[in-house]
C-alpha positions as CSV (number, residue, x, y, z in Angstrom):
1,X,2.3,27.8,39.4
2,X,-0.7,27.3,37.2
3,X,-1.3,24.4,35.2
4,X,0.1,25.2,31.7
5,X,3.5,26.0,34.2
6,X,3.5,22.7,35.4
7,X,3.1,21.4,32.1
8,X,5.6,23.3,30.0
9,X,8.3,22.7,33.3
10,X,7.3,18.7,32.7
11,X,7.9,19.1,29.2
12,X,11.3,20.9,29.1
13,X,13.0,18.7,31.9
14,X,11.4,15.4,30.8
15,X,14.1,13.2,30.2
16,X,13.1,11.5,26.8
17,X,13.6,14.2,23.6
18,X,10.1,15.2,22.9
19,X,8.9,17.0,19.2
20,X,5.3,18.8,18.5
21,X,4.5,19.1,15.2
22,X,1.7,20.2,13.4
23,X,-0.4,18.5,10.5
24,X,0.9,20.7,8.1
25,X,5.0,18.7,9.4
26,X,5.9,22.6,11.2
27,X,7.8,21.8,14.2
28,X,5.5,23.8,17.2
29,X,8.0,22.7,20.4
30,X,11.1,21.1,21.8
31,X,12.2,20.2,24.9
32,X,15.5,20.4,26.3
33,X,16.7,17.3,25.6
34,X,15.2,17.2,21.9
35,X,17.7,20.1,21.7
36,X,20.6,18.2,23.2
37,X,20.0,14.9,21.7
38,X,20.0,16.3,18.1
39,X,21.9,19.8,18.5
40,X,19.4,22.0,17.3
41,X,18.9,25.3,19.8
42,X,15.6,26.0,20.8
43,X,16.2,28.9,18.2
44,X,16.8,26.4,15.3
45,X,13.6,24.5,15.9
46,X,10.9,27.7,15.2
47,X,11.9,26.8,11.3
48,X,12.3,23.2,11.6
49,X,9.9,20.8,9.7
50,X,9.9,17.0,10.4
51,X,11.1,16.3,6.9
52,X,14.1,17.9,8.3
53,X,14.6,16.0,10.7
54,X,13.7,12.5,9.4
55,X,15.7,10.4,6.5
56,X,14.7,10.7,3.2
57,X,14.1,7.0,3.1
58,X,12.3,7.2,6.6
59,X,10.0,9.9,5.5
60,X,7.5,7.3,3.5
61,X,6.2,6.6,6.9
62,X,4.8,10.0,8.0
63,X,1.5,9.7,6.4
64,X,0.9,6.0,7.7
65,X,1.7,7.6,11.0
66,X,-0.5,10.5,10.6
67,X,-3.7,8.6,9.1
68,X,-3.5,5.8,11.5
69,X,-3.2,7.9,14.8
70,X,-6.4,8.4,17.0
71,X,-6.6,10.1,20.7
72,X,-5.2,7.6,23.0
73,X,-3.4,5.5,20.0
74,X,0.5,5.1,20.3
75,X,2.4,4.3,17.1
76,X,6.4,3.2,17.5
77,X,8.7,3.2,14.6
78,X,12.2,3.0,14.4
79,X,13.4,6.1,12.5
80,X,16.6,7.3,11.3
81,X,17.1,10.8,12.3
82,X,19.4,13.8,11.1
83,X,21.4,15.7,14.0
84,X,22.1,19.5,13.5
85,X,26.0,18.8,12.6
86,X,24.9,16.2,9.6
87,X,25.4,13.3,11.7
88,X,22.4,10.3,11.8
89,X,21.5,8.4,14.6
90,X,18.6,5.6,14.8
91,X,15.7,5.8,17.1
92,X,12.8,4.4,18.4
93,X,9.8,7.5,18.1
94,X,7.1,6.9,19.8
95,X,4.3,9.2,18.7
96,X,0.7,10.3,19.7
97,X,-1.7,12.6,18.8
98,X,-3.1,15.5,21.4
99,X,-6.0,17.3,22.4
100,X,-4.7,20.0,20.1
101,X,-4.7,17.4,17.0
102,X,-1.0,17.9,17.0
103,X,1.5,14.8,16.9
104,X,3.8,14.7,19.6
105,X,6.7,12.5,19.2
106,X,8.9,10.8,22.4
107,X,12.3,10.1,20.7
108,X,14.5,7.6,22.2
109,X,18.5,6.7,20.5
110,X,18.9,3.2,19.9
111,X,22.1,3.4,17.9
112,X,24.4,6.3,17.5
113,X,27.4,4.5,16.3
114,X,29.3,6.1,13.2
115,X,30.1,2.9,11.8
116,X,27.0,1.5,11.7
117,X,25.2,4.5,10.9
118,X,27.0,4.4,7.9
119,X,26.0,1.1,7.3
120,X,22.5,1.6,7.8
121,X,23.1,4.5,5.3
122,X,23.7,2.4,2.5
123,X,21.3,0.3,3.6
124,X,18.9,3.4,3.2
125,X,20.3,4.5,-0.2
126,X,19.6,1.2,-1.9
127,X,16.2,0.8,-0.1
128,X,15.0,4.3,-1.0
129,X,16.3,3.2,-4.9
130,X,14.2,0.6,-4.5
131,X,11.3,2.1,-3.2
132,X,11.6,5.0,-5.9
133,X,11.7,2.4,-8.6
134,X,8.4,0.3,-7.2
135,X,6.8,3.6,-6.8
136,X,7.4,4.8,-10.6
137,X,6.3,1.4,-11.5
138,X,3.0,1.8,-9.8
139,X,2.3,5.8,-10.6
140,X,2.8,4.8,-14.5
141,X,1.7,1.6,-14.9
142,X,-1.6,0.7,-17.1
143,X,-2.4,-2.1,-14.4
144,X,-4.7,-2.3,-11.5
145,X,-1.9,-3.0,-8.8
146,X,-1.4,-1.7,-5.2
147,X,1.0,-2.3,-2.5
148,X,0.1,-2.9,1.0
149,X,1.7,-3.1,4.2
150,X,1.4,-5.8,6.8
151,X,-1.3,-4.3,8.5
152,X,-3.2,-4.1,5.1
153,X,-2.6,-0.6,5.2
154,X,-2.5,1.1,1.4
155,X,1.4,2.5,0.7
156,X,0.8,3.2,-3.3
157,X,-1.9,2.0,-6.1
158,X,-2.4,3.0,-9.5
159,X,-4.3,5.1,-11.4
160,X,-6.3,1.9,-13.1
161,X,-6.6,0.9,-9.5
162,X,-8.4,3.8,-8.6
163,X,-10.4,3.9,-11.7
164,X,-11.3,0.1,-11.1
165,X,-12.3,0.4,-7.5
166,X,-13.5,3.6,-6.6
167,X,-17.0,3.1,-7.4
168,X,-17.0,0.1,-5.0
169,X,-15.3,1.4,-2.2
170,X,-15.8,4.2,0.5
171,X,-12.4,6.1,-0.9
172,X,-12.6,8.2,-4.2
173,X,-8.9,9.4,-5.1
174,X,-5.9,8.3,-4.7
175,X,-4.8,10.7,-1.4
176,X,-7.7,8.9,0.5
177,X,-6.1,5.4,-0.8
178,X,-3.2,5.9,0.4
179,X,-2.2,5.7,4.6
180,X,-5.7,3.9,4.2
181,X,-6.5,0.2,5.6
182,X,-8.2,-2.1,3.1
183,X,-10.7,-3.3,5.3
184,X,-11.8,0.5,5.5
185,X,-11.5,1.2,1.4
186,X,-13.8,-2.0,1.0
187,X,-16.0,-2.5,4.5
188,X,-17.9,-5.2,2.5
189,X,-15.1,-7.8,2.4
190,X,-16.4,-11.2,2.5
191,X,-15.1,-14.2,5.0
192,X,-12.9,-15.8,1.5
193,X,-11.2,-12.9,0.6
194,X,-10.2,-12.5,4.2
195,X,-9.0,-16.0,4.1
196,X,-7.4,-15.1,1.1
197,X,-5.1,-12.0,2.7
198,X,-4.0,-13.7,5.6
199,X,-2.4,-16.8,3.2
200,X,-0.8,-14.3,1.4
201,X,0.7,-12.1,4.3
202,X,2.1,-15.7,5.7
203,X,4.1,-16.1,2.6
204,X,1.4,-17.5,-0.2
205,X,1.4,-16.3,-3.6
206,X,-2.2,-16.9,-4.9
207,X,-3.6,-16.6,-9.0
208,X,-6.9,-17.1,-9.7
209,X,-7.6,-16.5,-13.3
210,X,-10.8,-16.2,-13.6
211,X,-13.2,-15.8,-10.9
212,X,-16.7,-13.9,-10.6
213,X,-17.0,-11.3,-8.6
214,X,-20.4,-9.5,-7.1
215,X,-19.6,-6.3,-5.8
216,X,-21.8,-4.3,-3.3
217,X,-23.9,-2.8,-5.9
218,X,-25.1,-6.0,-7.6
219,X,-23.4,-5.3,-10.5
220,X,-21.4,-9.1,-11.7
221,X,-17.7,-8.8,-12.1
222,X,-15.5,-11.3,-13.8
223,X,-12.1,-10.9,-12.4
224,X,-8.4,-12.2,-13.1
225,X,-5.9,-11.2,-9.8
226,X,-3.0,-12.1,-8.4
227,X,-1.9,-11.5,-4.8
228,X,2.5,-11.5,-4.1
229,X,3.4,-11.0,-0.8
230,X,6.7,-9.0,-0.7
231,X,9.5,-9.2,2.0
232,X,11.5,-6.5,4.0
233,X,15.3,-6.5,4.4
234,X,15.0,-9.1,7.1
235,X,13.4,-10.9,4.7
236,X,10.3,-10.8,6.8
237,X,6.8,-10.2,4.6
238,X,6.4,-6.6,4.8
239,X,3.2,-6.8,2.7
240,X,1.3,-7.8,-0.3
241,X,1.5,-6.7,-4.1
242,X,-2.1,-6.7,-5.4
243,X,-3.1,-6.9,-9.2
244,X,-6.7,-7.4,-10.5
245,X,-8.2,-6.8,-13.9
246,X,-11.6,-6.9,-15.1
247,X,-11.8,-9.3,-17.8
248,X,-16.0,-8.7,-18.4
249,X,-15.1,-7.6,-22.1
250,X,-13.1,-10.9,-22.3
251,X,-15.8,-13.7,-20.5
252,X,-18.2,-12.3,-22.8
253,X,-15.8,-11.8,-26.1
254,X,-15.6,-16.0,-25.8
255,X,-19.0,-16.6,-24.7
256,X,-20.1,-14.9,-27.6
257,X,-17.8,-16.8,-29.8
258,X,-18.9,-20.5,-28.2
259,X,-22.2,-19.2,-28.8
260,X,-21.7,-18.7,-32.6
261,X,-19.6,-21.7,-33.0
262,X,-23.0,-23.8,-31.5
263,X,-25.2,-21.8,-33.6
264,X,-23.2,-22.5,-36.8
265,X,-22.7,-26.4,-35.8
266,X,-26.6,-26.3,-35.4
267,X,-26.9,-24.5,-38.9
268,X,-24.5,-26.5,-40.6
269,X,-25.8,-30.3,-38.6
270,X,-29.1,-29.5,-39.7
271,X,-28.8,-28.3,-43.2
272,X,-31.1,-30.0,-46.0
273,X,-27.7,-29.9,-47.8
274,X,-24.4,-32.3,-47.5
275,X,-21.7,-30.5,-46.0
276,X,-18.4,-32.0,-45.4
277,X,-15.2,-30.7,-43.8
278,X,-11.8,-31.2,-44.5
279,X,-8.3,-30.6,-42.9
280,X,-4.9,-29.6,-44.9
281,X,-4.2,-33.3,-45.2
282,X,-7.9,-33.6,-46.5
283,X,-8.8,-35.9,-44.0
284,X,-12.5,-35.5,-43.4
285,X,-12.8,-33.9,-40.0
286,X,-16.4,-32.8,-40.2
287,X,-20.0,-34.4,-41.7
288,X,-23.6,-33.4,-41.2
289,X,-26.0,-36.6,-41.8
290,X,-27.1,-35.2,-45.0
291,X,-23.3,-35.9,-46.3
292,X,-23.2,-39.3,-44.6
């Protein structure tokens, strides 16, 4: 028996469920007790694709899984999955990625209860509501925002996001953003925004309206942000909601309007005439000495 024997005989009796899928999400190999676990025959899984086979809800987590897995890496999720007859069961996947740049998953049940499958259904429903409603929020809206995991890992941004950021960071459109880390999109990160994350992912919400920025480049940024950490359905911070906006036009709109308002007090102080100002009550407010 030659090596690749010994293998496939190792796969097909091993007594975890084991999936092979491709990068394109094509199903490449099952072992027997893949087959028995979830129904399928090994006839069904030629034409089965992981979407398949994971909840819809479930199914946000495939690209985290696929950009953050390296050789040697292990990723574990718990997963609802969909047997062959239509019934769900929960499972811990443990997956890894192999010589062949394919994922293989290890699947192991931890619940497969009717009644609470049912539960965790609804549970699913209202959560992938949820998560639709966030994500049209973010895909539309006019503000820098974007939503990160836990492990500072990008799960959505926005369009203004991009447009904002790009030019500082290593990524360039949104399908690099996304599945990517933060400290990755922006290498440069100083020790205060660091400080700054890990407040928020305990629990912090943090404002600052007005703060200048220097980014990479040289270039002076004047920024207004907010960072809102937001919980999971234990109630457990499951990330952080970041909005920023560059408010250069707006620093420089007053500055320019302090500036006039000196310039017109220097006029107006130093005029050879008397000038004197007064409110709606005609109370004088204002005198230049040639008026006093």
């Amino acid at each position: 028996m030659d090596t690749n024997q010994r293998y496939q005989q190792f796969f097909n009796e091993a007594p975890d469920a084991i999936v092979i899928f491709n990068r394109d999400r094509n199903v490449i190999d099952t072992n027997n007790a893949f087959q028995e676990l979830l129904g399928y025959s090994k006839e069904d899984t030629k034409s089965l694709k992981v979407n398949d086979i994971i909840s819809a809800f479930d199914q946000q987590e495939i690209p985290i899984i696929e950009s953050n897995l390296t050789k040697n890496k292990r990723i574990v999720n718990k997963l609802i999955l969909h047997c062959f007859d239509g019934k769900q069961l929960v499972a811990e996947v443990s997956s890894t990625l192999t010589s062949e740049n394919e994922i293989m998953s290890i699947i192991r049940p931890i619940v497969d209860d009717v009644s609470i499958v049912d539960e965790l259904r609804n549970s699913e429903r209202n959560l992938l509501l949820a998560h639709q409603k966030l994500k049209l929020f973010i895909d539309h809206s006019t503000s820098a925002v974007a939503l990160f995991d836990n492990k500072m890992v990008c799960l959505n941004c926005s369009q203004k996001w991009i447009d904002d950021w790009a030019f500082f960071s290593t990524k360039k459109i949104k399908e690099e953003f996304i599945g990517a880390n933060y400290f990755d999109i922006f290498p440069t990160i100083n020790k205060k925004w660091n400080d700054i994350l890990v407040r928020a992912l305990k629990g912090e919400v943090i404002i600052n309206d007005k703060e200048l920025f220097t980014s990479p480049t040289g270039e002076n940024l004047w920024l207004r942000w907010k960072i809102h950490p937001w919980h999971n359905d234990q109630n457990n911070v499951g990330g952080v909601m970041l909005f920023t906006d560059i408010i250069n036009d707006e620093v420089n709109t007053i500055k320019a309007l302090q500036e006039s308002e000196k310039l017109n007090r220097n006029l107006v102080a130093h005029s050879p005439m008397g000038i004197v100002i007064q409110n709606l009550n005609q109370e004088i407010v204002f005198a230049n000495p040639k008026a006093a």
